[in-house]
Structure formats: structure tokens, C-alpha cells
C-alpha positions as CSV (number, residue, x, y, z in Angstrom):
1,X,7.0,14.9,12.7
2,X,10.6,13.8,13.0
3,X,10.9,10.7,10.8
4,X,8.2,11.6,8.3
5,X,6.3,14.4,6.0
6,X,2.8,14.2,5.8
7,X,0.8,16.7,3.4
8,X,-2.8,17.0,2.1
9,X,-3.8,18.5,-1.6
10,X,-7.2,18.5,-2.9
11,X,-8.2,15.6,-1.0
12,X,-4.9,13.3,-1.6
13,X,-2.6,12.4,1.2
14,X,1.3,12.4,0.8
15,X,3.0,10.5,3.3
16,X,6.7,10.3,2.7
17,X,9.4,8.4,5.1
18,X,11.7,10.7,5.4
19,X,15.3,9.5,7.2
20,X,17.0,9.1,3.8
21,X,20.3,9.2,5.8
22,X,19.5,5.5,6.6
23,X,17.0,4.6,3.0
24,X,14.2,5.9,5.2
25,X,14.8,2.3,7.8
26,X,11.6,2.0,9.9
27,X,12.5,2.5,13.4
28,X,10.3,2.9,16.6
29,X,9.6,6.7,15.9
30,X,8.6,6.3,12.3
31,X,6.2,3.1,13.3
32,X,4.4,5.2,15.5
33,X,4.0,8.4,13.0
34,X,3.1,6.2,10.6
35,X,0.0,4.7,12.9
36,X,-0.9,8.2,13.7
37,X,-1.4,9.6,10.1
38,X,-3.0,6.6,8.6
39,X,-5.7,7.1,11.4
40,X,-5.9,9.8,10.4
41,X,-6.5,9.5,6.6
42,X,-8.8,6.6,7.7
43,X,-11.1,9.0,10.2
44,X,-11.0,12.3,7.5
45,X,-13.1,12.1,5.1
46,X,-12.2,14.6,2.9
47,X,-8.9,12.7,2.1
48,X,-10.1,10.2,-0.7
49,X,-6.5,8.7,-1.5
50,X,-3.2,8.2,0.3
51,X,0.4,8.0,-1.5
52,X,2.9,6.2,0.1
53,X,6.9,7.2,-0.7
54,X,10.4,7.6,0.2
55,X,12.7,10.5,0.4
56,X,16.5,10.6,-1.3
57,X,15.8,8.3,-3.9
58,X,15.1,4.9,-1.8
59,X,11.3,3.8,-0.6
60,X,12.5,2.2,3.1
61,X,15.0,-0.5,3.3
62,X,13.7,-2.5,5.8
63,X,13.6,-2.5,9.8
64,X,16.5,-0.6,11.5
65,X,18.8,-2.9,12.2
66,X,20.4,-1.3,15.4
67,X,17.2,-1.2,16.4
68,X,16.9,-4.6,16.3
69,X,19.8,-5.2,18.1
70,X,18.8,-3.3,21.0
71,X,16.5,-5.5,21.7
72,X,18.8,-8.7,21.0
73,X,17.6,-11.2,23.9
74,X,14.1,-9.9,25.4
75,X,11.5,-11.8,23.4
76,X,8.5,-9.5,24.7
77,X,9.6,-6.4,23.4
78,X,9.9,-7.7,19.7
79,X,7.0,-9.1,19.7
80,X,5.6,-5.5,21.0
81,X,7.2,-4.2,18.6
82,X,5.3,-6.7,16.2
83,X,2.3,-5.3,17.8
84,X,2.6,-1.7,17.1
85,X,3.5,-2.7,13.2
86,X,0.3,-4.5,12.9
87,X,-1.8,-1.5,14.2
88,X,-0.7,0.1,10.9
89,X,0.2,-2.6,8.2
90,X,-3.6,-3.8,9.0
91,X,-5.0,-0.3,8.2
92,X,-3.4,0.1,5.5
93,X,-4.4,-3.1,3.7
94,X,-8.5,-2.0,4.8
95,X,-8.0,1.5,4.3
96,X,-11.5,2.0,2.8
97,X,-9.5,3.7,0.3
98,X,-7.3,3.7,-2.4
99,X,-3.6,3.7,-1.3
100,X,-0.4,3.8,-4.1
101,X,2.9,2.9,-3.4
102,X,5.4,5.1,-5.4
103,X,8.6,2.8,-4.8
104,X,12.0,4.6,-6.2
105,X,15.5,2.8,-4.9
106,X,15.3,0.3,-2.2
107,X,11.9,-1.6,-0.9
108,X,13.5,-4.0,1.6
109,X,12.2,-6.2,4.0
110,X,9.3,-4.5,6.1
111,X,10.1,-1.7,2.8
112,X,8.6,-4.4,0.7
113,X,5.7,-5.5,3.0
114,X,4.6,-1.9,3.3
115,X,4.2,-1.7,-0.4
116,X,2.2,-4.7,-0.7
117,X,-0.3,-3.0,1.6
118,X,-0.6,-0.6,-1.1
119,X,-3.9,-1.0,-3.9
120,X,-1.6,-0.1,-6.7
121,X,2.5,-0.1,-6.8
122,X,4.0,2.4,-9.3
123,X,8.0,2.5,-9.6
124,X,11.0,3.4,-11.2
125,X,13.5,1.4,-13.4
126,X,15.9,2.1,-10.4
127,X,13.2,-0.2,-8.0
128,X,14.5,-3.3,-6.4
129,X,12.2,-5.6,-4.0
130,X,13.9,-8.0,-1.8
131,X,12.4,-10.2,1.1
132,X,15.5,-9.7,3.0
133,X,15.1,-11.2,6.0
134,X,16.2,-14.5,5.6
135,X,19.7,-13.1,5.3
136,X,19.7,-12.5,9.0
137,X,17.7,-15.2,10.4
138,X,13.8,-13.6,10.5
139,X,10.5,-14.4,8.8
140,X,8.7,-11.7,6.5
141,X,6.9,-9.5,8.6
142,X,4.5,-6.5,7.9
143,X,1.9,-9.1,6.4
144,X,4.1,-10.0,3.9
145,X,3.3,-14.0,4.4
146,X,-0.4,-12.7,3.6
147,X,0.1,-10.4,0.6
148,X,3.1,-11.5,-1.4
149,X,1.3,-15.2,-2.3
150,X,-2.1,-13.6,-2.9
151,X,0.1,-11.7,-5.7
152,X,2.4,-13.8,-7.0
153,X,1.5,-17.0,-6.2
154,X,2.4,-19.6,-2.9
155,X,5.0,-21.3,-5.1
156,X,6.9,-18.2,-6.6
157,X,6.3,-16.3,-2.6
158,X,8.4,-19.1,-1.3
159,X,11.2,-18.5,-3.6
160,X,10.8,-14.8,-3.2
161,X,11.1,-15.6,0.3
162,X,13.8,-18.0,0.6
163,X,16.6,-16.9,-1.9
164,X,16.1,-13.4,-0.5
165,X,17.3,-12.5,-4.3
166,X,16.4,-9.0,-4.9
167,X,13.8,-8.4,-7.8
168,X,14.2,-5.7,-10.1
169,X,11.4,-3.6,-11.8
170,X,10.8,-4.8,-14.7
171,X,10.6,-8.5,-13.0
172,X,7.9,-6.9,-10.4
173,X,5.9,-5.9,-13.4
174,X,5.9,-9.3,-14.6
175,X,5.0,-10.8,-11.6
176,X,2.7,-8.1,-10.7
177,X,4.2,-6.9,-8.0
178,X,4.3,-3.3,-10.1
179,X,1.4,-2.2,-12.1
180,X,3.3,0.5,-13.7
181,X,7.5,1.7,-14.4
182,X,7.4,5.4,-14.9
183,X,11.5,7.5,-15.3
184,X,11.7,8.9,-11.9
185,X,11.3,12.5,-13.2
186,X,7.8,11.4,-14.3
187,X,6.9,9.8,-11.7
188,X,5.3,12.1,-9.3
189,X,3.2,13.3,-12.2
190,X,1.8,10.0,-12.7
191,X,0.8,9.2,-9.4
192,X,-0.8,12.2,-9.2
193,X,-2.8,11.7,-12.6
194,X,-3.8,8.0,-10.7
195,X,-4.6,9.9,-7.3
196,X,-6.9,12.6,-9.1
197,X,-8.5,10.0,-11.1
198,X,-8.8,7.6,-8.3
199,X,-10.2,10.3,-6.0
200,X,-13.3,10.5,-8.4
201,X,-14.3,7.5,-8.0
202,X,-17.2,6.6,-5.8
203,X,-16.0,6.3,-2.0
204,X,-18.8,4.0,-1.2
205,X,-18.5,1.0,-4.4
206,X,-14.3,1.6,-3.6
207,X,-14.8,0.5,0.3
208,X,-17.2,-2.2,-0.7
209,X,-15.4,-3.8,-3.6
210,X,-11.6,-3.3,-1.5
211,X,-13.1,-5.2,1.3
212,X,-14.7,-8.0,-0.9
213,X,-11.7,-8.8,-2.8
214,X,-9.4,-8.6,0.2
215,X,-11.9,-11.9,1.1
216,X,-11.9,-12.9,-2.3
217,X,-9.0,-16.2,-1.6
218,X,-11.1,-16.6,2.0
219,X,-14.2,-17.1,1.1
220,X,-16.3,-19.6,-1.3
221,X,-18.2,-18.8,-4.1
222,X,-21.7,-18.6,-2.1
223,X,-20.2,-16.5,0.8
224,X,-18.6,-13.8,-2.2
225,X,-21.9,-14.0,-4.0
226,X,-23.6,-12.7,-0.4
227,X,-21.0,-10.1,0.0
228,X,-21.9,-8.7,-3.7
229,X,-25.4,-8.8,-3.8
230,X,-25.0,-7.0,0.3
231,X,-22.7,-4.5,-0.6
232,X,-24.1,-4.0,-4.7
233,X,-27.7,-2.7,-2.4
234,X,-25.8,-0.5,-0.5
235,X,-23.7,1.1,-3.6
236,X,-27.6,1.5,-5.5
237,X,-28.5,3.5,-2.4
238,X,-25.6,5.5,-2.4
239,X,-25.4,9.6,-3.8
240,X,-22.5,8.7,-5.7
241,X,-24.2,6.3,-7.7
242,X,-27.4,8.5,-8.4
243,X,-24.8,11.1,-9.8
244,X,-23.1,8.6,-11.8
245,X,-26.3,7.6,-13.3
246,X,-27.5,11.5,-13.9
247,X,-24.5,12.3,-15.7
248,X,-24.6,9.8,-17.9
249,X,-28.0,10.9,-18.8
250,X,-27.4,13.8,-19.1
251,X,-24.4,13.1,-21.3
252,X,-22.0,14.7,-19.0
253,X,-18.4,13.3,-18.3
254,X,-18.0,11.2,-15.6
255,X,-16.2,12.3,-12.5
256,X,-14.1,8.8,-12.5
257,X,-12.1,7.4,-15.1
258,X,-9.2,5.1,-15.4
259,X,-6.2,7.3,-16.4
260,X,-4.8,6.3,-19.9
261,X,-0.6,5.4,-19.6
């Protein structure tokens, strides 16, 4: 692929954007290699968990601006553009499985939106997160106007949004934006301790439980209580389940456990 690597390891997916000559910018090419892996990861089941990262020391910083300014003036083709984003940023956010962020440098604009589609954002003290866009005149994109309040709140989203401020990492944390800081030369060990653990854990409950608390800010209380007692059957039925619960018995180790920090 020309704009990305994309690797498998014992059942974990790397996919890293890879133009660090421009902070790994997401440009036409890159959209479209990015839609073709996570189909992939989505349609193969023997990858239980996809990393997301960025090549050079940066995570993406945003759209490509001359990009964008090829296609000053004809409406349609942004919005295609638009489009094409969606295919992926949607997947992402209902990838029936778990999906960490590993942001180093620079998550800009669309950088910052693609993290957010992310289950879990790990970073560096060298991360910054900034809703650029209002600098030159756009709205967030890559479902940022969906994901950022759901984390931070509506009120704190819209100053996010507005100032276009850059947020450091320890100021993520806080908000939640980051659930972890690790020194960049620990990093990839970590995520890989999280993407090992998290690749024990049963595929079946993960799908069902993602999908019901990406709902959760939908739905009232008697639709969410359907959607558990629906999906809680299912998990009881499932082989993952019926291990769990012979292992236990048995007094073996579980195959899935929260990594310590």
C-alpha cells in the first residue's frame, strides 16, 4: 500500500498511516486504504483487535490541505469526498471489536476524529489534540460532532470546537479523551499488553456490549434494558461463555483480564 502499513500478529491488526513527510495528512489515497483494511479486519475473524497509529512521531494531522484546495469551488466532490470518509469512520466506531488508538505527536482535525473512533486512546506526553478546523473555515468532520460530546460533554465539545486550542495529554486524560500516557519508548509495549489482553476477551459479549453502549445516549432506559436482556441470551449461548464458566470451575486462569498499569 502506498500511504499505509498494515500487519497482522497473533490475531492483532497494526495499521499505521504512513506519509510522515506530511504528519501522516489523510489524503484521497490513504482514505481509500484505510476503507479497504478495516473491511477487512471487520470480515477476518481471526483478527480480534485493531491498533490504529502514526509513523515519524505524529498520529495524522488532519486532512491534506492541498487536497482540499483542489477541490476549492465544486461542492459535489467534497461532499464525495465526505462520503468515502464515512464508509470508514462508521466502521470503525461499530467494529465489533476492540480498536486502540496509539496517538504520539500531532492528532489534528480528521487526526482527532479518527481517534475518537477508537474503544481506547493511549498516548504520549508529546500528544496534542486540536479540532482544527475552525481555523480555516470547516465544521469537525470524521464524526467528530458525534463522538467528542459523548466524551467530554456538549458544553466542554463546543469549546473544544470553537477555540480550536490544542489540548495537551495530560488535559486529554482529564477529560477523558486519553485513558492512558505511556513515554513513547514504552508505548508499543503497552498497547500490545492491552491488544493481547483485549484479544482474550469473549468476541461475542465485546460485539454485544460495544454496540449497546454506542446506543447507550440514544436510547431510554426500557429500550437499553431490551437490548441487555437480547444480547445477555445470546452471550449465555455462546462457547466463549461456557469456557469462561469451565475454567473457573475448574480453577483455571481466565483467558481475559484487564491488564494492570
Amino acid at each position: 500500500m502506498e500511504t499505509i502499513d498494515f500487519t497482522v500478529e497473533q490475531g492483532i491488526a497494526w495499521l499505521t498511516l504512513n506519509r510522515p513527510e506530511r504528519k501522516n495528512a489523510l489524503n484521497e489515497t490513504m482514505s481509500a486504504e484505510i476503507t479497504q483494511v478495516v473491511a477487512e479486519v471487520r470480515d477476518n475473524p481471526d483478527i480480534r483487535v485493531l491498533v490504529l497509529r502514526g509513523a515519524g512521531g505524529d498520529f495524522c494531522s488532519g486532512g491534506d490541505i492541498q487536497g482540499m484546495k483542489s477541490m476549492a469551488g465544486d461542492l459535489m466532490a467534497r461532499r464525495a469526498r465526505m462520503k468515502r470518509i464515512h464508509v470508514w469512520v462508521e466502521q470503525l466506531i461499530n467494529l465489533d471489536k476492540p480498536v486502540i488508538a496509539a496517538v504520539d505527536g500531532v492528532a489534528y482535525g480528521a487526526g482527532f476524529g479518527m481517534a475518537l473512533a477508537a474503544d481506547f486512546v493511549l498516548a504520549t506526553p508529546q500528544a496534542r489534540f486540536c479540532m482544527a478546523f475552525m481555523k480555516i473555515g470547516l465544521i469537525p468532520d470524521c464524526a467528530a460532532l458525534y463522538t467528542l460530546p459523548r466524551v467530554v460533554g456538549l458544553q466542554r465539545a463546543k469549546e473544544i470546537m470553537f477555540s480550536a486550542r490544542a489540548v495537551g495529554a495530560q488535559e486529554a486524560l482529564q477529560l477523558g479523551i486519553v485513558l492512558e500516557i505511556h513515554e513513547r519508548e514504552q508505548m508499543e509495549q503497552r498497547v500490545k499488553v492491552l491488544a493481547e489482553s483485549m484479544r482474550g476477551a469473549s468476541s461475542t459479549a465485546f460485539s454485544i456490549a460495544k454496540r449497546g453502549l454506542n446506543g447507550a445516549t440514544l436510547n431510554d432506559l426500557q429500550t437499553m434494558l431490551e437490548i441487555e436482556a437480547a444480547g445477555q441470551t445470546v452471550a449465555f449461548a455462546s462457547s466463549e461463555h461456557q469456557e469462561a464458566i469451565d475454567r473457573f470451575l475448574k480453577k483455571e486462569p481466565p483467558l481475559f483480564s484487564w491488564p494492570e498499569g
